[in-house]
C-alpha positions as CSV (number, residue, x, y, z in Angstrom):
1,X,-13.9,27.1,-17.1
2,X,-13.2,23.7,-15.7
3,X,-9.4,23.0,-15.8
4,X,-6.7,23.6,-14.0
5,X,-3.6,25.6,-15.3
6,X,0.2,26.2,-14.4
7,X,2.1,28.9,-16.3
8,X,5.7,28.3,-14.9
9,X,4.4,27.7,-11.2
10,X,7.3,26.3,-9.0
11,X,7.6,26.3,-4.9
12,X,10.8,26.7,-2.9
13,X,10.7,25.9,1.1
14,X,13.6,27.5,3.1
15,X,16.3,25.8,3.5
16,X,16.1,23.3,0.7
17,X,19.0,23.2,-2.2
18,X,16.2,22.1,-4.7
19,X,12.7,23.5,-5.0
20,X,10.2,21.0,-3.8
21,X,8.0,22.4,-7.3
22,X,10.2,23.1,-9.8
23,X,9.0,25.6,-12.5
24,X,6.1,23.9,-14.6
25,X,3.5,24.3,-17.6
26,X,0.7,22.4,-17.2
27,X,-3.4,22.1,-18.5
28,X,-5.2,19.2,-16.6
29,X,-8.8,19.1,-18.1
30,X,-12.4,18.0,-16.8
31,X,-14.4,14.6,-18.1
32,X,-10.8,13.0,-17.5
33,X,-9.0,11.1,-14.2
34,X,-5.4,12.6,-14.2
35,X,-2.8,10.5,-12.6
36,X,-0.2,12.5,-10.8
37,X,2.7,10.0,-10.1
38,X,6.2,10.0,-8.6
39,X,9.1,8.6,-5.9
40,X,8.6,10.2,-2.7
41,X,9.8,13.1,-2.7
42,X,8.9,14.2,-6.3
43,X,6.7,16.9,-5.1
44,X,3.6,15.3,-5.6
45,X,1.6,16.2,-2.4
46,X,2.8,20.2,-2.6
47,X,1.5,20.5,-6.2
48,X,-1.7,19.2,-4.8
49,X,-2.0,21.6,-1.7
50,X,-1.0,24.6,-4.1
51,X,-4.0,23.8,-6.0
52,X,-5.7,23.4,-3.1
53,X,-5.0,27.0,-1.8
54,X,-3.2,25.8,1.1
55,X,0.6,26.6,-0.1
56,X,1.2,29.6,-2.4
57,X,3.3,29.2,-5.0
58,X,7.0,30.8,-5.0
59,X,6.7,31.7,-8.6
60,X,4.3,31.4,-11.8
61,X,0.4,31.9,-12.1
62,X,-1.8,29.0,-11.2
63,X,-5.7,29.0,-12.4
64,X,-8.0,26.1,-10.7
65,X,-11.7,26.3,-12.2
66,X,-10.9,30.1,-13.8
67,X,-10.1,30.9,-9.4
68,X,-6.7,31.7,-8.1
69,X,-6.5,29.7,-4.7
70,X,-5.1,31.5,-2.8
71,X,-6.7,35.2,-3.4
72,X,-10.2,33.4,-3.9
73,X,-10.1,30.6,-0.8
74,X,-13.7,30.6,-0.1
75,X,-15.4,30.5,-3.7
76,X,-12.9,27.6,-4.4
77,X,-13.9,25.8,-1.5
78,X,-16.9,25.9,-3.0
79,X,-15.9,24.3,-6.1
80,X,-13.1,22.2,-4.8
81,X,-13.3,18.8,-3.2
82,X,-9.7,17.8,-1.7
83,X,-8.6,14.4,0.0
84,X,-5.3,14.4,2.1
85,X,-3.4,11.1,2.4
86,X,-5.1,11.4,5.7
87,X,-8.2,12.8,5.8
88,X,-9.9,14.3,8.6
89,X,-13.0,11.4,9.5
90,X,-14.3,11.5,13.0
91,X,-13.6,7.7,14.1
92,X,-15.7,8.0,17.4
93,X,-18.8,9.4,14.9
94,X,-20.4,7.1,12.8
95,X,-20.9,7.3,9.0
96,X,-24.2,9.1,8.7
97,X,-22.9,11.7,11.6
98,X,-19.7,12.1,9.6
99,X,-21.4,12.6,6.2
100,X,-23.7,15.1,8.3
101,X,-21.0,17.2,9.7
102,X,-19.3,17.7,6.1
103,X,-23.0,18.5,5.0
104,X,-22.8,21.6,7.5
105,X,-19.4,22.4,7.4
106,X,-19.9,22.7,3.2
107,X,-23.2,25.0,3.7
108,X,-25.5,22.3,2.4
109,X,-29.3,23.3,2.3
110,X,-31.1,21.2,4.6
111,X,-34.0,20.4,2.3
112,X,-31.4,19.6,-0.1
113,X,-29.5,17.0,2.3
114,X,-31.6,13.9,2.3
115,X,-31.3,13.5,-1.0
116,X,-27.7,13.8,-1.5
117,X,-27.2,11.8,1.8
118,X,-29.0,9.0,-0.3
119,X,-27.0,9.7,-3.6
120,X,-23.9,9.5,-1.6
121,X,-24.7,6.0,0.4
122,X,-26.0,4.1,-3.1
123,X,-22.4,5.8,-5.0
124,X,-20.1,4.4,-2.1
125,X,-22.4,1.4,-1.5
126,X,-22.3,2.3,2.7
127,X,-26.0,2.1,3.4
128,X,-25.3,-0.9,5.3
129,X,-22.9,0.4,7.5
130,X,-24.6,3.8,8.3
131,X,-24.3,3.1,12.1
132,X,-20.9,2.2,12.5
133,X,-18.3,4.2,14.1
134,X,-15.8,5.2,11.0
135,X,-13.2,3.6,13.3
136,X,-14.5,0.5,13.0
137,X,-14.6,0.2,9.4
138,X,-12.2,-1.6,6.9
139,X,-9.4,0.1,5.0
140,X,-11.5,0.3,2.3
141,X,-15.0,1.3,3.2
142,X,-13.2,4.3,5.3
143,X,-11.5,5.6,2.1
144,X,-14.5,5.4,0.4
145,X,-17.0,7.5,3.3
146,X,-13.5,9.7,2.8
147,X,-14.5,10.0,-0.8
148,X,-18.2,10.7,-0.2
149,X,-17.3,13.4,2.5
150,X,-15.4,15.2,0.5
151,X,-18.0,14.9,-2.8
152,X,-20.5,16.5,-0.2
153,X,-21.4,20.2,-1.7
154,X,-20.8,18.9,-5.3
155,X,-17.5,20.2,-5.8
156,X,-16.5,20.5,-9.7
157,X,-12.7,20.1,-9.0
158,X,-11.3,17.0,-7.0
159,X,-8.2,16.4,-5.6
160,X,-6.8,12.9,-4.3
161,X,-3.9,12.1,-2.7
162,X,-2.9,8.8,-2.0
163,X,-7.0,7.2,-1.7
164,X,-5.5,3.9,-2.3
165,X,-2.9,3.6,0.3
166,X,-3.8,0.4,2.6
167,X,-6.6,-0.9,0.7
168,X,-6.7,-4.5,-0.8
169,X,-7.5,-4.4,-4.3
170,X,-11.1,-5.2,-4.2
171,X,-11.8,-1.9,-2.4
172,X,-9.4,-0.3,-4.8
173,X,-11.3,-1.5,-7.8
174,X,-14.1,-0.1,-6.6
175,X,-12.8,3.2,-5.8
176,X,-11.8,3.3,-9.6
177,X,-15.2,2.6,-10.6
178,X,-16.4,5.6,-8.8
179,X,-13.8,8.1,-9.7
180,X,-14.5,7.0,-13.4
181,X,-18.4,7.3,-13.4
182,X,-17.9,10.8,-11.8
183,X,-15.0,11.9,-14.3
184,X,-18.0,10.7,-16.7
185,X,-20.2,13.1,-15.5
186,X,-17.8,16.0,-16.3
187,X,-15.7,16.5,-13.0
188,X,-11.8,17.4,-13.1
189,X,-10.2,14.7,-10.7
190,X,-6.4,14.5,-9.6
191,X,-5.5,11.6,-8.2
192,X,-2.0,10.9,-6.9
193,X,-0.7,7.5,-6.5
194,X,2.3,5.2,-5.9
195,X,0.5,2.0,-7.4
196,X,1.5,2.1,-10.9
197,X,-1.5,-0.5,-11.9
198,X,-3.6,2.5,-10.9
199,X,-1.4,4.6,-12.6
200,X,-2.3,3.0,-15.9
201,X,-5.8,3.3,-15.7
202,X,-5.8,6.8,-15.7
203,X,-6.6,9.1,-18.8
204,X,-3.9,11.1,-18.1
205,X,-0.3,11.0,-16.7
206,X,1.6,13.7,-15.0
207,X,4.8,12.2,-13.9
208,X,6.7,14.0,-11.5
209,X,10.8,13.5,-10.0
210,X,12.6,15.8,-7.8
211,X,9.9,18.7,-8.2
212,X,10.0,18.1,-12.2
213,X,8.0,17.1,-14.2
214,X,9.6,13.9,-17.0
215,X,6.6,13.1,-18.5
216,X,2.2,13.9,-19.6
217,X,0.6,12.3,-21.9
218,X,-1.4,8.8,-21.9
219,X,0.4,5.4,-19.9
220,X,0.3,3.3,-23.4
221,X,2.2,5.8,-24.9
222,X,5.1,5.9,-22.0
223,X,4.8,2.2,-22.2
224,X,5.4,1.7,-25.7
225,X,9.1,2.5,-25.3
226,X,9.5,-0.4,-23.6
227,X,8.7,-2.9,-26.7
228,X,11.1,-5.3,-27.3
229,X,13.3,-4.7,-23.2
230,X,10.7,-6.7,-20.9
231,X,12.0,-10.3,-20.6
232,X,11.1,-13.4,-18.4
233,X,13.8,-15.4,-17.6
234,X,13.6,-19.0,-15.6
235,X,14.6,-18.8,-12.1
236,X,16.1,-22.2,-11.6
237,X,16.4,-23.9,-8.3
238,X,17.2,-20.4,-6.6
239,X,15.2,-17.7,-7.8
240,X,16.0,-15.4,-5.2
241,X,19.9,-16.4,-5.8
242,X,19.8,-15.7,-9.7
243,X,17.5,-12.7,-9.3
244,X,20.8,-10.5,-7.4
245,X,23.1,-12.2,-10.4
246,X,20.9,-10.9,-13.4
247,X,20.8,-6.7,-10.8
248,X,24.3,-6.8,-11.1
249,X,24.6,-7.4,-14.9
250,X,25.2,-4.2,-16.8
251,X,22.7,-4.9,-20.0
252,X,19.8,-5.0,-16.8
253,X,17.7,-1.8,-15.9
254,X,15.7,-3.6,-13.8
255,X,14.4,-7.1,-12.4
256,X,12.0,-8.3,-10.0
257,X,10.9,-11.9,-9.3
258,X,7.7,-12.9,-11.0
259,X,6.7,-16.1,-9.0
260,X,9.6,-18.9,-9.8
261,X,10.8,-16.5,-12.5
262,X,13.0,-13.0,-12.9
263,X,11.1,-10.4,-14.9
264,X,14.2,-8.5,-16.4
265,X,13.9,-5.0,-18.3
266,X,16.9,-4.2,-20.4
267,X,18.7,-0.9,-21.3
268,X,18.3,-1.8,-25.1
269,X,15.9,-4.6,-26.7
270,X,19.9,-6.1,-28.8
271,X,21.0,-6.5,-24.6
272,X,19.2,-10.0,-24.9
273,X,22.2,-11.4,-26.9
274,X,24.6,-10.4,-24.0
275,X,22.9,-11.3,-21.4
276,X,21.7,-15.1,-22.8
277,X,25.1,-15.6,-23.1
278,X,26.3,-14.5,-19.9
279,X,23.7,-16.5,-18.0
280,X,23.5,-19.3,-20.5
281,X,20.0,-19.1,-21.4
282,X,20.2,-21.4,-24.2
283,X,17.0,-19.9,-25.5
284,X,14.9,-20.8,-22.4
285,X,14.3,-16.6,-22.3
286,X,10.7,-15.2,-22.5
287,X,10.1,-11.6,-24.4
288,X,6.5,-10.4,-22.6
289,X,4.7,-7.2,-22.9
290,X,5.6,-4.4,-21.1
291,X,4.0,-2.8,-18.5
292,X,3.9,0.8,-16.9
293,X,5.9,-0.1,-13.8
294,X,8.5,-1.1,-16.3
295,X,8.3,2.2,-17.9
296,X,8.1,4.3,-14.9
297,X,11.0,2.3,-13.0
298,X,13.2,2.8,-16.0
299,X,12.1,6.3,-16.7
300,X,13.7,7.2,-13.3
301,X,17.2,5.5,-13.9
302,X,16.2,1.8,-13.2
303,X,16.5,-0.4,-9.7
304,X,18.5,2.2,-7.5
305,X,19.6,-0.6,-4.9
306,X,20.8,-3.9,-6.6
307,X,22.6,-5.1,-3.6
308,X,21.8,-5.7,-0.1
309,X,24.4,-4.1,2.2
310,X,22.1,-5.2,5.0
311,X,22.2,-9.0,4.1
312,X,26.1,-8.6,4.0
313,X,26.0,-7.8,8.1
314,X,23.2,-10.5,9.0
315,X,25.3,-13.9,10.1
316,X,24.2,-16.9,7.8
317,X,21.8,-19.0,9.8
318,X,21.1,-23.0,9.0
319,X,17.5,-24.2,8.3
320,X,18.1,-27.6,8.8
321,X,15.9,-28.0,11.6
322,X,12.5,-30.0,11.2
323,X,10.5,-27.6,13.7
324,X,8.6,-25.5,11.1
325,X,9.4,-21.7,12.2
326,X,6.0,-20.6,12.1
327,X,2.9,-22.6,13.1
328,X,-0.7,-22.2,13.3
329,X,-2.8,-24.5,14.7
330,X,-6.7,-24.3,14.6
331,X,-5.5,-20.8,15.5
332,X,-9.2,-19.0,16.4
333,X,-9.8,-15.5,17.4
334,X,-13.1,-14.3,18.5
335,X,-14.7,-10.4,19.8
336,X,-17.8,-11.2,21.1
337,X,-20.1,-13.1,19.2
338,X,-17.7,-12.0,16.0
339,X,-15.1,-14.5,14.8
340,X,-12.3,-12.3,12.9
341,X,-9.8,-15.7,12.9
342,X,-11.3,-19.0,12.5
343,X,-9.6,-22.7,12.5
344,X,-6.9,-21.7,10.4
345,X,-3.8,-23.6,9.9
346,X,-0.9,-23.3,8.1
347,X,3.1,-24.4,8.5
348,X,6.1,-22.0,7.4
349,X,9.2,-23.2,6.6
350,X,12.7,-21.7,8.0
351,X,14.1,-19.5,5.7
352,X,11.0,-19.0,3.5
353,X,9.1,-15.8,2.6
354,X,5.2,-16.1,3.8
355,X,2.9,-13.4,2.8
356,X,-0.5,-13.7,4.3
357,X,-3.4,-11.7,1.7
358,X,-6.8,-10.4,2.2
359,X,-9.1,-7.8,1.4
360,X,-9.9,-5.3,4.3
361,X,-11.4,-6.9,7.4
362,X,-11.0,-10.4,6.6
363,X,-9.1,-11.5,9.0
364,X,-5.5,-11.5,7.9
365,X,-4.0,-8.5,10.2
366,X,-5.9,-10.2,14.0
367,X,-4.0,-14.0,12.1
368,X,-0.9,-11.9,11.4
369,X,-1.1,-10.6,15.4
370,X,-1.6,-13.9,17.0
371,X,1.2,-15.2,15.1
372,X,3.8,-12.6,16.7
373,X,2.6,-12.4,19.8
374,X,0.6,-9.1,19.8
375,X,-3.2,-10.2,20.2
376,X,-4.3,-13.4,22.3
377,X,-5.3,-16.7,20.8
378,X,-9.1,-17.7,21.2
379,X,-8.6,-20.9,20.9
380,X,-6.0,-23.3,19.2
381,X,-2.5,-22.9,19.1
382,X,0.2,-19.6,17.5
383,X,3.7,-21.2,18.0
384,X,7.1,-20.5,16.7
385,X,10.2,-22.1,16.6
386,X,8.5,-24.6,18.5
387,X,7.1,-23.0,21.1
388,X,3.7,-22.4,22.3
389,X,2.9,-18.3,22.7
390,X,0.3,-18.5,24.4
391,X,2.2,-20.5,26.9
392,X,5.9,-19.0,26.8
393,X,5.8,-15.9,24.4
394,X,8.6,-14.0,26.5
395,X,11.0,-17.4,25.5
396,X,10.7,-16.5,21.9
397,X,10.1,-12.7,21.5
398,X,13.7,-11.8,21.7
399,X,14.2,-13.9,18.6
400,X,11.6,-12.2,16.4
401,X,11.4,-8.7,14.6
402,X,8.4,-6.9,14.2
403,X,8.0,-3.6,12.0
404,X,4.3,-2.4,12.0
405,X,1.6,-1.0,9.8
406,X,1.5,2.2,10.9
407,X,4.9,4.2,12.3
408,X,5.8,2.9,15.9
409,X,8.9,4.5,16.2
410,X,9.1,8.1,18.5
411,X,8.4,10.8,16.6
412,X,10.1,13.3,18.7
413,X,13.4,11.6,19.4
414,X,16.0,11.8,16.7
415,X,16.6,9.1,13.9
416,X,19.9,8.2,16.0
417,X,18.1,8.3,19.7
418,X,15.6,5.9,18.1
419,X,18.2,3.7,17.0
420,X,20.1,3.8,20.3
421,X,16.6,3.4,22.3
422,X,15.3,0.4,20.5
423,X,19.2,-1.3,20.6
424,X,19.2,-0.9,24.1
425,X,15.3,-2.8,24.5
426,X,16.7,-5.4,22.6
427,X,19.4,-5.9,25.1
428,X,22.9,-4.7,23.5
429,X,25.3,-2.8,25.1
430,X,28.6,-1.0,24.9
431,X,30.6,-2.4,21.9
432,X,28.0,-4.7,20.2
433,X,25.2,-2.1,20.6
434,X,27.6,0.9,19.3
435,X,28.7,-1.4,16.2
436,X,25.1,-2.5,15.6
437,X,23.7,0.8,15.3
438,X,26.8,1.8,12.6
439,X,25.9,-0.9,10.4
440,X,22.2,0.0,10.2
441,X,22.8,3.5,9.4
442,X,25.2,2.5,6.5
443,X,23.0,-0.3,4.9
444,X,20.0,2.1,5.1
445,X,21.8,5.1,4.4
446,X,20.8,7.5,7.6
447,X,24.0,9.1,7.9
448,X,22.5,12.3,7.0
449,X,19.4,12.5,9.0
450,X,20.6,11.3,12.0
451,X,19.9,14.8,13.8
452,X,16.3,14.9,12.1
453,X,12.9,13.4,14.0
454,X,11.2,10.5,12.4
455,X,8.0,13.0,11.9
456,X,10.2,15.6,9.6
457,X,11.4,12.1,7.0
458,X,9.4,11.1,4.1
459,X,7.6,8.0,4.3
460,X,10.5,5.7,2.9
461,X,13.0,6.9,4.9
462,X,10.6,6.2,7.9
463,X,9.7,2.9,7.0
464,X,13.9,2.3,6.2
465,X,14.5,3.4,9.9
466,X,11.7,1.5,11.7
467,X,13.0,-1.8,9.8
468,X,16.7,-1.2,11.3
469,X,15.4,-1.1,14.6
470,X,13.4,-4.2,13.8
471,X,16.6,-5.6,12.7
472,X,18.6,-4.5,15.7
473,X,18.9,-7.5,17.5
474,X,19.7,-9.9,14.0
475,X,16.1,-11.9,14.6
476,X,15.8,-15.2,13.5
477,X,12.1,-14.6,12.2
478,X,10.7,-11.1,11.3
479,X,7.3,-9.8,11.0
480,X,6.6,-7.2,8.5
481,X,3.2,-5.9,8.6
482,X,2.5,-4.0,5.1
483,X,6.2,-2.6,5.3
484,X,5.7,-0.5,1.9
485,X,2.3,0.4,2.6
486,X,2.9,4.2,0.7
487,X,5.9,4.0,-0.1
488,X,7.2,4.9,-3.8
489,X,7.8,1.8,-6.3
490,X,11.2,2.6,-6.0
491,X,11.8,2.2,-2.4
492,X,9.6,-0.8,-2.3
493,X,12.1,-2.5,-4.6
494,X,15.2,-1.3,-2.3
495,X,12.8,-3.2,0.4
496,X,12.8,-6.1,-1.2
497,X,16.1,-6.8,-2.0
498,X,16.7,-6.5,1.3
499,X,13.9,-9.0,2.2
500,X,15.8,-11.3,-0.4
501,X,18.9,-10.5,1.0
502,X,17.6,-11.7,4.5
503,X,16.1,-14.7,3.5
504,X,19.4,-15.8,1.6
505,X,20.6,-15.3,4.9
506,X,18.3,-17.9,6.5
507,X,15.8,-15.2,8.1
508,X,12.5,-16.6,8.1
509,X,10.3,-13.8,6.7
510,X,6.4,-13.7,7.2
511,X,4.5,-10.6,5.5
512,X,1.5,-8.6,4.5
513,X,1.0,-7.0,1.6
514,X,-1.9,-4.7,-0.6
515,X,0.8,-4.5,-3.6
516,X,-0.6,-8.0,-5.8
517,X,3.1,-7.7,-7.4
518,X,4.7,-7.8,-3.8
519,X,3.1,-11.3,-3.6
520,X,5.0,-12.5,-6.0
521,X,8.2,-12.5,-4.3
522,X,6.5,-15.0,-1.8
523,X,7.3,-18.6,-1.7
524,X,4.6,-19.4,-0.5
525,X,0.8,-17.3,0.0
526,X,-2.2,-17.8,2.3
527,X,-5.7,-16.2,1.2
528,X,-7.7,-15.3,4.1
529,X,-11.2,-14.7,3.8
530,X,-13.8,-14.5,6.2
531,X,-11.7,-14.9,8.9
532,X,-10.6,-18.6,6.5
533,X,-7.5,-19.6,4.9
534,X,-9.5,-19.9,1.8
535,X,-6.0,-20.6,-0.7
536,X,-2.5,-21.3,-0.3
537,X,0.1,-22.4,-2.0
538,X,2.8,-20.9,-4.6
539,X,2.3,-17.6,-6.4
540,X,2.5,-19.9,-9.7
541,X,0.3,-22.4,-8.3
542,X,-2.7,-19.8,-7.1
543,X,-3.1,-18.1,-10.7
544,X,-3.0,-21.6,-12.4
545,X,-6.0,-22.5,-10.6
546,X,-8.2,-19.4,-12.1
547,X,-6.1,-19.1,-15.4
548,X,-8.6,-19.7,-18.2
549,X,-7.6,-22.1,-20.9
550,X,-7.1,-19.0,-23.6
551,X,-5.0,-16.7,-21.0
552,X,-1.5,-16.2,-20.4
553,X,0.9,-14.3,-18.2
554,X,-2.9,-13.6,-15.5
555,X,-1.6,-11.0,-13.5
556,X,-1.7,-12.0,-9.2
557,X,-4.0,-9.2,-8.5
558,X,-6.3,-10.9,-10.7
559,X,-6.0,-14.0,-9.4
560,X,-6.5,-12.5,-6.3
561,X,-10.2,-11.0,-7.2
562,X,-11.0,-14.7,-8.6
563,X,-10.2,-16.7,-6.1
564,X,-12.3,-14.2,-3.7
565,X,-14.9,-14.4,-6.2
566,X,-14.9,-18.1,-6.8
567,X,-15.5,-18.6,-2.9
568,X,-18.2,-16.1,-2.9
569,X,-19.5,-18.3,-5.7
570,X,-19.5,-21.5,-3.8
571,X,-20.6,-20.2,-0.4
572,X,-23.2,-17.4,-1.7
């Protein structure tokens, strides 16, 4: 039989006060895409591996497709298709040899193969790229070869974990499509995520929190609680200002910027009464529909961090200067004959948030590059605070912070030998360098991993450590390259208010983002496409120019996919 089931299965790793799987009942069926959702830590990922006959449960009997994994390993690899958050492809092979080592390593029949190997191309749309080293594809198009290498053998059970991390939402959409036509066709799938607007277009929820599981069932019904608590308030002339007022008022579970406005959840639907009159509304307050990520955020206790204790040590800086802090200038970047950055120019404003978009491959992370100093200009001109990098990047680099996609930090030093390492590159010493590395660990909270290595942290605690040694030296501008790319909604809201905190602070902040709802806490965006800055302007601004006459309340993710769309359109 197709399903999977848990009778009272929990796993306990030495060591740990908790158990990483508390003891749970569950029945995920076939013909259905089960969302299995949670902070880090919830115990996602170790459910999945159990399943997947890699980790043996402590306790409890667990059943995938009628086979216990681990007493029946190689009959469920036969039936099981699993996709690690990073999964195995061969980035010096290209796409057909990758596809063609999966097909030998799952035992497919040779006569079988050139079949399949066409199925597989058409249901990823990759026969285009069939040639191309899977290093050198986009975000997206390597999650989906991921996908069809693990859907080689026909598996009747798959497991995902994390597919959507780091792809724009495009790619994403089209990785739904695909997981849907093949839950269609009868297969059990399992796919973990920490986007919640993937989470709600799942048939099924498991949501999972410290090992446990709080809630399974369908998103609308978790959702419906929330009827009558989801409110949009004005943000005035200080958004970011009024946003940390409304956190700290006791009738607020949660509240997040929503372009030039707060999107407030409330412990109870009476709180509005309280909290008009605290804030002097004078009726100017919006009730909306509720979404999921309302639900799931308030599920877990509400915003965990309403404060930034990291603002509170940053010095105020003035932006009174006319120099914008960011320029680009005809900035151009070419490889070859390929042009990845072309003539684009934009202006950002000290103390402003910038967030540069784009699907996979467009352009925006070689733009984001030039801009800090990391990749050469082409032609044209990158300069910040005035200056010219090309020319003088050494003057300037001192002044900027710079927290990357992927994990820089050195995995086998200790979280406080990091800290001490990267204080010491930025220049500090003896007092200053001693009291700058106690104030990181106590707005970020590493007093207890100090002794641990990066490599042994979940991702939010590694991203929270690489963005205190970014933050080291107190940098005028900083550089955050999908800083939550991963990470739990949770943490990505502890992020932000920091980011807010900053900016209050006069930090000029430029960033890059997949999450559409991280876009709104932007001042300002730039849509690069084809290497162009197709767009930019205000969050507000960018979905008022695709809004249809009989919508309201166009989500940015959508305005995202028009705007892409309406270019095509023009230039097709």
């Amino acid at each position: 039989m197709n399903r999977i089931e848990l009778t009272a299965v929990s796993k306990s790793f030495e060591g740990q006060d908790k158990p990483a799987v508390a003891p749970m009942s569950l029945t995920i069926e076939a013909g259905k895409v089960t969302g299995l959702v949670g902070p880090d830590g919830a115990g996602k990922t170790t459910l999945l591996r159990m399943m997947a006959g890699l980790l043996s449960p402590t306790s409890g009997t667990l059943e995938v497709a009628g086979l216990v994994p681990d007493q029946s390993l190689d009959q469920l690899h036969a039936q099981l298709g699993y996709m690690p958050q990073k999964f195995g492809l061969y980035e010096d092979l290209t796409v057909r040899e990758n596809l063609n080592l999966y097909a030998d390593l799952r035992g497919v029949e040779p006569s079988l193969w050139p079949e399949t190997y066409h199925q597989l191309l058409t249901f990823t749309d990759l026969h285009a790229f069939t040639h191309r080293p899977a290093g050198k594809l986009s975000g997206g198009m390597k999650q989906k070869l991921g996908l069809a290498c693990t859907l080689v053998g026909s598996p009747k059970v798959l497991l995902l974990d994390e597919p959507g991390v780091g792809v724009d939402p495009i790619s994403r959409r089209e990785l739904w499509r695909m997981v849907h036509e093949l839950a269609n066709d009868g297969m059990l799938i399992l796919w973990s995520t920490s986007y919640l607007d993937e989470a709600e277009q799942c048939d099924q929820l498991v949501l999972m929190n410290e090992g446990e599981v709080l809630y399974q069932g369908v998103p609308d019904m978790m959702t419906a609680h929330m009827e009558g608590r989801c409110w949009l308030l004005p943000g005035g002339a200080h958004p970011r200002h009024y946003l940390t007022q409304i956190l700290q008022h006791p009738s607020v579970s949660d509240a997040v910027l929503q372009g030039r406005q707060v999107r407030a959840i409330l412990h109870d639907a009476s709180d509005i009464e309280n909290l008009s009159k605290a804030l002097s509304l004078n009726g100017n307050e919006k009730s909306v529909e509720p979404r999921f990520e309302d639900a799931f955020i308030d599920r877990l206790g509400g915003a965990s961090v309403r404060h930034s204790a990291l603002a509170e040590i940053l010095p105020q800086r003035s932006n009174h200067e006319s120099t914008p802090a960011i320029e680009a200038i005809e900035l151009t970047r070419t490889f070859g004959d390929f042009t990845a950055t072309d003539h684009v120019n934009f202006k950002v404003k000290r103390g402003e948030i910038f967030g540069l978009l784009g699907p996979n491959g467009a352009g925006k992370s070689t733009t984001f590059r030039m801009m800090c100093g990391l990749l050469p200009v082409s032609s044209g001109q990158a300069n910040v605070l005035g200056i010219n990098l090309k020319a003088r990047s050494g003057k300037v680099r001192r002044r900027l912070g710079y927290m990357a996609q992927k994990f820089s930090l050195y995995g086998h030093l200790s979280v406080l030998q990091n800290l001490r390492f990267f204080s010491g590159t930025y220049g500090l010493k003896g007092k200053e360098r001693r009291q700058r590395i106690e104030e990181m660990i106590h707005a970020f909270q590493l007093e207890p991993l100090l002794a641990q290595t990066p490599e042994s942290l979940p991702l939010g605690f590694k991203q929270r450590l690489a963005l205190a040694c970014a933050l080291m030296h107190q940098p005028e501008i900083l550089f955050l390259d999908e800083p939550t790319s991963g990470v739990d909604p949770l943490t990505r809201r502890e992020f932000w208010v920091h980011i807010n905190g900053m900016v209050e602070k006069g930090v000029t902040v430029m960033v890059t983002t997949h999450f559409m709802d991280e876009a709104e806490f932007c001042d300002r965006i730039g849509l690069v496409y084809h290497g162009k800055l197709i767009a930019l302007d205000t969050p507000d601004q960018l979905k008022q120019q695709v809004t249809k006459a009989s919508e309201s309340n166009l989500t940015m993710e959508e305005a995202f996919i028009r705007l892409i769309a309406k270019y095509d359109e023009v230039h097709s």
